[in-house]
C-alpha positions, 0 to 999 in steps of 0.5 A, spaced: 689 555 134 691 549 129 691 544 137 684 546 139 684 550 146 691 551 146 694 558 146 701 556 141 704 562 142 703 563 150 705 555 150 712 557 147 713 564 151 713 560 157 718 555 155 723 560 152 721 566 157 720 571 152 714 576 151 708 574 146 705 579 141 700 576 137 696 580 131 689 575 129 687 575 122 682 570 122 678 567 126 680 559 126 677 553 129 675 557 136 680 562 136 685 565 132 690 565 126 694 570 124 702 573 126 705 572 132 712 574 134 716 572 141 721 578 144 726 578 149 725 584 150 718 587 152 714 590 147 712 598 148 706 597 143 704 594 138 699 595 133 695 591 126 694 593 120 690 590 117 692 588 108 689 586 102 687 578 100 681 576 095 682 569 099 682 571 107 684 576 111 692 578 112 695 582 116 702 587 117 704 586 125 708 592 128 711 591 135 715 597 139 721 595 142 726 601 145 731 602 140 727 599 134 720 596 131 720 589 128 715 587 125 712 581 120 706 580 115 704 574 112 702 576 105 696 574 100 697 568 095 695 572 089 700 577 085 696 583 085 694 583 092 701 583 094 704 588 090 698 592 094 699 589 101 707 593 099 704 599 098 701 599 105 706 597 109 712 601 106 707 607 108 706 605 115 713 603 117 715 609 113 711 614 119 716 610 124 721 613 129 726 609 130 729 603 125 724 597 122 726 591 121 721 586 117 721 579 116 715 575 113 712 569 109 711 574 102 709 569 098 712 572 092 719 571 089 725 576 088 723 577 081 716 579 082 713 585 082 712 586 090 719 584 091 722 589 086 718 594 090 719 592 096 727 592 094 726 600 093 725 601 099 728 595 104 734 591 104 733 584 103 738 581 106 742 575 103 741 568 106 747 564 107 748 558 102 742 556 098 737 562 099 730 557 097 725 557 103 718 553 101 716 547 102 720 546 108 721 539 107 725 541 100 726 548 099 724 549 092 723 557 091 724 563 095 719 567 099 721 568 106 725 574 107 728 579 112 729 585 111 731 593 113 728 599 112 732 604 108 729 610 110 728 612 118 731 615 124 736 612 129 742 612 133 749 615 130 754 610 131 761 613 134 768 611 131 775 614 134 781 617 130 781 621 124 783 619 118 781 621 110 781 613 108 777 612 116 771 610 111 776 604 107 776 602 115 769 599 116 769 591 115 762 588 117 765 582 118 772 582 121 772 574 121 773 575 113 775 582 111 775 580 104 768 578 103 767 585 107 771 590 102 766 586 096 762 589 099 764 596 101 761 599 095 754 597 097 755 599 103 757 606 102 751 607 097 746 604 101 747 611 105 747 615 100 755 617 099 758 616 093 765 619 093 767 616 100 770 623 102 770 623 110 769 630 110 762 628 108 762 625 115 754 629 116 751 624 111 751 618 116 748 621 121 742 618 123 743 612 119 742 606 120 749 602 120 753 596 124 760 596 123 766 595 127 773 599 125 779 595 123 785 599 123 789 593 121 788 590 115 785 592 108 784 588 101 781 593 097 
């Protein structure tokens, strides 16, 4: 409500057709101030929870779509409350169901206490290019992040053939197969396989993982 009596987030569901979930904080010039989130998808549900800040409420947003939760916070501008804001919302989203993705103003840099807690538990995705998020009109540090929790249930993922080095096969990017073998370490310990044996294949069951399979070319 920074436009006094305009519904913000309504306004911009109507101009792009998605569906509204809003989550208030606090009360804010005659209405609300809090996490909003647009979806192309209806949400099933959604939910607050409500977070620790010595200077004014925050919140945690849980929106239930089909397959997964997405969810987004804005977290307190002091260190000691964000560290247990992380606390509340890696044992929330650790009670979900299906895969969480998480993306938020964390107010914390890569190096702080939160952000080292919360690697523990999520993967923070890399950005591309020059990863500074604030201020916005010239980045100067990084505090906006998205990431994936580690833990949870999801759908298993198919591949055809059979072969012992099937596992060396999975490129992420299939645009540039180099940057991808790099990566394939990290890959494959995100899910808790350390000697990339296919006959290990029951620990990918129920794991979360995007991948396409290409038999053409390895680098590796």
């Amino acid at each position: 409500t920074r436009h006094a009596g305009q519904d913000v987030l309504k306004n911009l569901a109507d101009l792009t057709g998605m569906y509204p979930t809003f989550a208030g904080s606090i009360d804010f010039q005659g209405g609300k101030y809090g996490i909003g989130m647009l979806t192309k998808e209806k949400p099933l549900s959604h939910r607050r929870v409500a977070l620790p800040c010595r200077s004014e409420p925050r919140s945690l947003l849980i929106v239930e779509l089909k397959d997964y939760y997405y969810c987004s916070t804005h977290l307190s501008l002091h260190a000691a409350d964000r560290t247990t804001s992380v606390g509340i919302i890696i044992d929330e989203l650790s009670k979900l169901d299906k895969p969480v993705m998480l993306a938020g103003d964390f107010n914390a840099e890569p190096d702080e206490e939160a952000m080292q807690l919360m690697a523990k538990h999520f993967a923070i995705f890399k950005k591309e290019g020059a990863p500074q998020t604030f201020p916005a009109n010239k980045p100067e540090i990084e505090i906006d992040y998205i990431c994936l929790l580690k833990s949870g249930h999801v759908a298993k993922f198919e591949v055809s053939g059979h072969s012992g080095k099937l596992w060396y096969y999975l490129v992420l990017n299939p645009a540039d197969p180099k940057k991808t073998n790099q990566r394939l370490g990290s890959f494959f310990d995100s899910f808790g396989i350390t000697d990339y044996n296919l006959d290990h294949y029951k620990k990918w069951e129920s794991k979360l993982g995007a991948v396409r399979v290409k038999h053409e070319e390895y680098n590796g």
